[in-house]
LOVOVEX-20776 format. One line per 2 residues: number of its first residue (from 1); their letters; for each residue x, y, z of N, C-alpha, C. Coordinates in steps of 0.2 Angstrom, whole numbers. Each point is the difference from the previous one (the first is absolute). Layout:
<sites>
NUM = A = X/Y/Z/X/Y/Z/X/Y/Z ~ ... .
</sites>
This chain:
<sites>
1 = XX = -69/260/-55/-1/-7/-3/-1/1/-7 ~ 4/-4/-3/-1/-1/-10/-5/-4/0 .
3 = XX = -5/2/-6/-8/-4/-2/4/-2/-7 ~ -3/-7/1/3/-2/-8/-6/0/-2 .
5 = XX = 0/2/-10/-6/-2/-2/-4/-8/-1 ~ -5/1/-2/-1/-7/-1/0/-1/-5 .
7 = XX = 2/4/-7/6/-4/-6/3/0/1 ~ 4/1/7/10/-1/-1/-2/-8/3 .
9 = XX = -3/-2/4/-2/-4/5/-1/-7/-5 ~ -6/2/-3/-1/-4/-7/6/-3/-4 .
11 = XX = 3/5/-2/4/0/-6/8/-4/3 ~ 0/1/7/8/-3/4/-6/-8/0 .
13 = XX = -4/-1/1/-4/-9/1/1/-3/-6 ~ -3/5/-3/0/-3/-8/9/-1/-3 .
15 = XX = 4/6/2/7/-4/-4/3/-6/4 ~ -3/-2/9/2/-3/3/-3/-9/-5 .
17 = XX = -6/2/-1/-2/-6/-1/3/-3/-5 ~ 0/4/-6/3/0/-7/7/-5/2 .
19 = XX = 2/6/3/8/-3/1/0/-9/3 ~ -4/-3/5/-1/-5/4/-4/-3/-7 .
21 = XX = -3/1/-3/-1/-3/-4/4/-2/-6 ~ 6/6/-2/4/-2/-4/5/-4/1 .
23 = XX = 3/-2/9/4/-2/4/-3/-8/-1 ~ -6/1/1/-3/-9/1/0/-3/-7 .
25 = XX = -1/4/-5/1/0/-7/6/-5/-2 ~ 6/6/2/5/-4/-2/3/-5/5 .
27 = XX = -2/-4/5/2/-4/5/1/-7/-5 ~ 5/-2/2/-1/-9/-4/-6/-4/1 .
29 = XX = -1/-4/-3/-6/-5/2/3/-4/6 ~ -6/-3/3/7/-3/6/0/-8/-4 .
31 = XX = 8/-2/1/2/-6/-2/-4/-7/5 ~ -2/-4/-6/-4/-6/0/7/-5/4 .
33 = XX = -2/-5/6/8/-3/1/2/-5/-6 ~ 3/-3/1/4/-4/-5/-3/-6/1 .
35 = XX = -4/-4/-6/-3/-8/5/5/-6/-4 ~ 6/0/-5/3/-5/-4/3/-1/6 .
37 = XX = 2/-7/1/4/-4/4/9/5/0 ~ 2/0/-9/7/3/2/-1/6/1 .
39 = XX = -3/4/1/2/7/1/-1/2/8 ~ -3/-6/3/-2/1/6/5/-3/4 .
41 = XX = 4/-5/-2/7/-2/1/5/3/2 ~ 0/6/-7/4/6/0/2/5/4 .
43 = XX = -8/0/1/-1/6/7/3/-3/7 ~ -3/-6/-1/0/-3/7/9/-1/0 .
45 = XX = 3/-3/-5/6/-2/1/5/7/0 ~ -4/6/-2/3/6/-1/1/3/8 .
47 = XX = -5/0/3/-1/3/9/4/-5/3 ~ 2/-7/0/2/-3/5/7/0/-3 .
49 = XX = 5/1/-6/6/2/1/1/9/1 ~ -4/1/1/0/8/1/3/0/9 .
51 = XX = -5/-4/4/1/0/7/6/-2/-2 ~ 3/-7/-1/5/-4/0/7/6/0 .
53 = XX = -2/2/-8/5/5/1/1/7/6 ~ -1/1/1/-1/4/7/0/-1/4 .
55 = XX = -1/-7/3/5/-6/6/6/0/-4 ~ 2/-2/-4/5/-1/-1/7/7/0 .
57 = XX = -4/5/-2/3/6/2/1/2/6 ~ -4/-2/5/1/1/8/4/-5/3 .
59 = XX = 1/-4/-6/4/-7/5/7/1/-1 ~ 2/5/-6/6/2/-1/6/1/6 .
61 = XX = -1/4/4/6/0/3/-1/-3/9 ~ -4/-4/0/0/-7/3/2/-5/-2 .
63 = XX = 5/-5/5/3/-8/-3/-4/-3/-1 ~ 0/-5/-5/-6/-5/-3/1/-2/5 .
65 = XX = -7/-5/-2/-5/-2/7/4/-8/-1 ~ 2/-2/8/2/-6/-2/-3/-3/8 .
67 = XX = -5/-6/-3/-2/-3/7/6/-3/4 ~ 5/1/-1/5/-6/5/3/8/6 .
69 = XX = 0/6/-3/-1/5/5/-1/0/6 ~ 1/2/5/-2/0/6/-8/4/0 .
71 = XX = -4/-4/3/-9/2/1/1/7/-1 ~ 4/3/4/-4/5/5/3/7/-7 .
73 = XX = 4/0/-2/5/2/-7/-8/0/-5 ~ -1/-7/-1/-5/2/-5/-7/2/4 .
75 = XX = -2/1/4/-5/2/2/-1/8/-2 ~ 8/2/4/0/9/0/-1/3/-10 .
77 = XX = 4/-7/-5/2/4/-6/-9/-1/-2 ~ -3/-4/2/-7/-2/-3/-3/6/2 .
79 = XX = -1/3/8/-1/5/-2/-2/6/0 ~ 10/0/-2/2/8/-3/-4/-1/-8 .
81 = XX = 0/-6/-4/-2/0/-4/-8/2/-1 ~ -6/-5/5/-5/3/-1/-1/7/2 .
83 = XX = 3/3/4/-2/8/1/1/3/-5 ~ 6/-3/-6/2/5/-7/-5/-2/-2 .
85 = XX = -4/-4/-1/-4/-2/-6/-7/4/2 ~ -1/-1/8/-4/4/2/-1/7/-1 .
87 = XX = 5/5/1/1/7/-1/-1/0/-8 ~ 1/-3/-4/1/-1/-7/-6/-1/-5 .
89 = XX = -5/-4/5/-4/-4/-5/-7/6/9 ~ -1/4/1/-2/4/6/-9/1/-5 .
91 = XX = 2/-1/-6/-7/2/-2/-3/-8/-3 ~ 2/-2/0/-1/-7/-2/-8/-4/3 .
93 = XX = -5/-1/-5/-6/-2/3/0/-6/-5 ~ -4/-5/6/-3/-6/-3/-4/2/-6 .
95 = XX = 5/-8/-6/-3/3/-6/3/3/-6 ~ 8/4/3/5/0/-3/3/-4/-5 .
97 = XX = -2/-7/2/5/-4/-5/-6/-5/-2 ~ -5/-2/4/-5/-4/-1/-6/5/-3 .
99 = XX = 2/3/-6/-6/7/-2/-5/-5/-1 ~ -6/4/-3/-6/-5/-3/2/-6/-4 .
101 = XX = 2/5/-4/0/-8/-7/3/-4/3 ~ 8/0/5/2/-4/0/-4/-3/6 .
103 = XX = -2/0/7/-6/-2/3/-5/-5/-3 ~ -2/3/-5/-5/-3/-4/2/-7/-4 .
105 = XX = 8/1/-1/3/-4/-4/0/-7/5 ~ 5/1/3/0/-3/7/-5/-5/4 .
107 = XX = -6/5/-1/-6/-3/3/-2/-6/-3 ~ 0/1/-9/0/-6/-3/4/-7/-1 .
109 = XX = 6/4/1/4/-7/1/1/-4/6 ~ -3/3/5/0/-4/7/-7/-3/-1 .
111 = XX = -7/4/-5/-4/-4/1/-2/-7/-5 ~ 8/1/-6/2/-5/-3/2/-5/4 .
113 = XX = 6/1/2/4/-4/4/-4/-4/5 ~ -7/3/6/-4/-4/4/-6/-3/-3 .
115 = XX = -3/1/-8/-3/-3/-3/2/-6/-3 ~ 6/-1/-1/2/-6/-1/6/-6/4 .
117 = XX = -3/2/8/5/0/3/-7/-3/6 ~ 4/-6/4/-5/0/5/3/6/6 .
119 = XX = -6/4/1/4/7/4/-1/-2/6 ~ 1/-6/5/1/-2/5/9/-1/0 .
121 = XX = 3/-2/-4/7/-2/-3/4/7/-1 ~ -3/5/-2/0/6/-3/2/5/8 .
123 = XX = -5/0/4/1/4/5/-3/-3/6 ~ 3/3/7/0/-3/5/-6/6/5 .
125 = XX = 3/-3/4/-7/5/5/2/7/1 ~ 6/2/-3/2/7/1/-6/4/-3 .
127 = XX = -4/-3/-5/-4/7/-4/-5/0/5 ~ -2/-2/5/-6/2/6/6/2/7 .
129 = XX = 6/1/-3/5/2/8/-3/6/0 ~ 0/4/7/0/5/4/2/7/-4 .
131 = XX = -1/3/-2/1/10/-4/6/0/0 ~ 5/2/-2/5/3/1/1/5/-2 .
133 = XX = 3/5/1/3/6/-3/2/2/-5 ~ -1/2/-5/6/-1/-7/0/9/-3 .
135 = XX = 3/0/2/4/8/1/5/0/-4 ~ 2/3/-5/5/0/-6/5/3/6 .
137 = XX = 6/-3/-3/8/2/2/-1/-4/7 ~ -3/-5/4/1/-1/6/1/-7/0 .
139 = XX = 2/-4/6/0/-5/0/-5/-3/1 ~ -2/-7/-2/-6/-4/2/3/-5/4 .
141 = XX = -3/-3/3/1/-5/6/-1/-5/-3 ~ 8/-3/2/4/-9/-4/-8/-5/1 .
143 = XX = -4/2/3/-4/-7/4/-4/2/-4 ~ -2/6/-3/-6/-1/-4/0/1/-6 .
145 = XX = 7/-2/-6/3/0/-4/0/-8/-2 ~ -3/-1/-7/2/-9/-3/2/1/-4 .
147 = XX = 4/-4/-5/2/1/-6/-4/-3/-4 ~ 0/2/-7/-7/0/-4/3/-7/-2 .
149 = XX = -7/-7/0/3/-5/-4/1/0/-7 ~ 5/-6/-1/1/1/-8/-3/-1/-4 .
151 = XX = -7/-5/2/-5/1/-4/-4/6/-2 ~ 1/7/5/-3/6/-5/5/4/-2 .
153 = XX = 7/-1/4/5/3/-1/2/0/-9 ~ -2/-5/-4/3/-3/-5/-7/5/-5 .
155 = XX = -6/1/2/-4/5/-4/1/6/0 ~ 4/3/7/3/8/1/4/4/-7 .
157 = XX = 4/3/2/4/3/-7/6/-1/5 ~ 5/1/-4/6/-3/2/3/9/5 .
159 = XX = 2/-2/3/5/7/6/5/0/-4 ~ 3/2/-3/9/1/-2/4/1/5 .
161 = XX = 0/7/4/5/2/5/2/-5/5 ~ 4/-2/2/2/-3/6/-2/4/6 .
163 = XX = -7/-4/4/0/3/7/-6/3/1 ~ -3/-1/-4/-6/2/-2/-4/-8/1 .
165 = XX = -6/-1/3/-4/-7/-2/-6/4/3 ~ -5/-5/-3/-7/0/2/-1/-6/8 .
167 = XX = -6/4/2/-1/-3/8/-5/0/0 ~ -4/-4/5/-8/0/0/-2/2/8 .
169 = XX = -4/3/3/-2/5/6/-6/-3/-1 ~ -1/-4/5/-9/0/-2/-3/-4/-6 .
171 = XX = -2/6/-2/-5/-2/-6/4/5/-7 ~ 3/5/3/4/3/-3/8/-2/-4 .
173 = XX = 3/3/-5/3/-2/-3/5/5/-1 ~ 5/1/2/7/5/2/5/1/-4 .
175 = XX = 5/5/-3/6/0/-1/3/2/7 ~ 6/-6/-1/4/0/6/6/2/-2 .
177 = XX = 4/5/7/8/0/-3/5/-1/5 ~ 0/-7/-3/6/-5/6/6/6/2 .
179 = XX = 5/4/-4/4/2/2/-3/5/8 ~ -2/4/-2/-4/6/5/-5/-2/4 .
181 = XX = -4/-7/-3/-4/-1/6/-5/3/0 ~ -3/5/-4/-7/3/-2/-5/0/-4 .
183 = XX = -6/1/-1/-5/-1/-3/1/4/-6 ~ -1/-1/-5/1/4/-7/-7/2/-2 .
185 = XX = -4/-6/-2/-9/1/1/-3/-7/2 ~ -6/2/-2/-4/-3/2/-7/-3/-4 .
187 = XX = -1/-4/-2/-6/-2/-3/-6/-2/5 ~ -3/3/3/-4/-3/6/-8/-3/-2 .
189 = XX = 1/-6/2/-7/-5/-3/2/-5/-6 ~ 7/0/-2/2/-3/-6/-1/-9/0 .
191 = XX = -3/-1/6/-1/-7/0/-6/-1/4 ~ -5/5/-1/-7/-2/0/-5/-2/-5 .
193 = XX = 0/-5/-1/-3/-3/-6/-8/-1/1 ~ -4/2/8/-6/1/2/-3/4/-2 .
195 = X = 3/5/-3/-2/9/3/-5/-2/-8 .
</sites>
């Protein structure tokens, strides 16, 4: 059996630390998020054509989607599509597209849009409905899906992509993707104004 000294001992700790400490030294500082309205836009409007594009990629050597199709035709291309998007997007966690800032951002302008807004007009009993499941890539269940009214809808940020909308689950606040029929993300509580 080798006896190591206890200068070698020493001396391997000490260049360990040196070095962990020269490692941490030169680490970046961590980045502060973005709090300006347009750069939060950017990001925001940067992740939700990123998805887009990447639907759009997978929808390529699929016929466009045409509702006068026979049901059962587009049920199968929907999806072949969500499984592409699923195997695709396999790392994908709430929060992806609704990061902080943008969360943050959002939260503001829904508790604009209900500040000035009688919020009996604004939302129905959906935000005290039942839990549901919101599992990126999967489907939500049509009964527990509302469309967001236009009186908060007109505070939101605009959706560019065709096929993409905002949906309200509850109390929750959703990117929807009419093409594929699955959950992109999720803001969850985005229309609790009690909390």
């Amino acid at each position: 059996m080798r006896r190591h000294s206890t200068a070698g001992i020493v001396l391997a700790l000490g260049c360990a630390w040196l070095l962990g400490a020269a490692g941490a030294a030169a680490a970046p500082p961590p980045q502060r998020a973005p709090t300006d309205r347009a750069t939060v836009l950017q990001i925001f409007n940067g992740a939700v054509q990123r998805y887009a594009s990447l639907r759009t990629r997978l929808e390529e050597p699929l016929p466009p989607l045409d509702p006068r199709r026979d049901p059962w035709a587009l049920r199968v291309q929907r999806y072949y599509l969500a499984s592409a998007i699923r195997n695709a997007r396999h790392r994908a966690v709430q929060g992806d597209i609704f990061l902080t800032a943008v969360a943050t951002m959002l939260r503001q302008d829904i508790g604009n849009a209900i500040s000035g807004n009688d919020i009996e007009g604004l939302v129905d009993d959906s935000v005290d409905a039942p839990l549901v499941d919101l599992t990126l890539n999967e489907p939500v269940p049509e009964w527990a899906m509302r469309p967001v009214p236009d009186a908060l809808l007109r505070f939101l940020p605009l959706l560019r992509p065709e096929g993409i909308e905002y949906r309200l689950v509850g109390g929750s606040l959703i990117l929807w993707d009419t093409h594929a029929e699955i959950l992109i993300d999720a803001l969850p509580g985005a229309l609790r104004w009690d909390d």
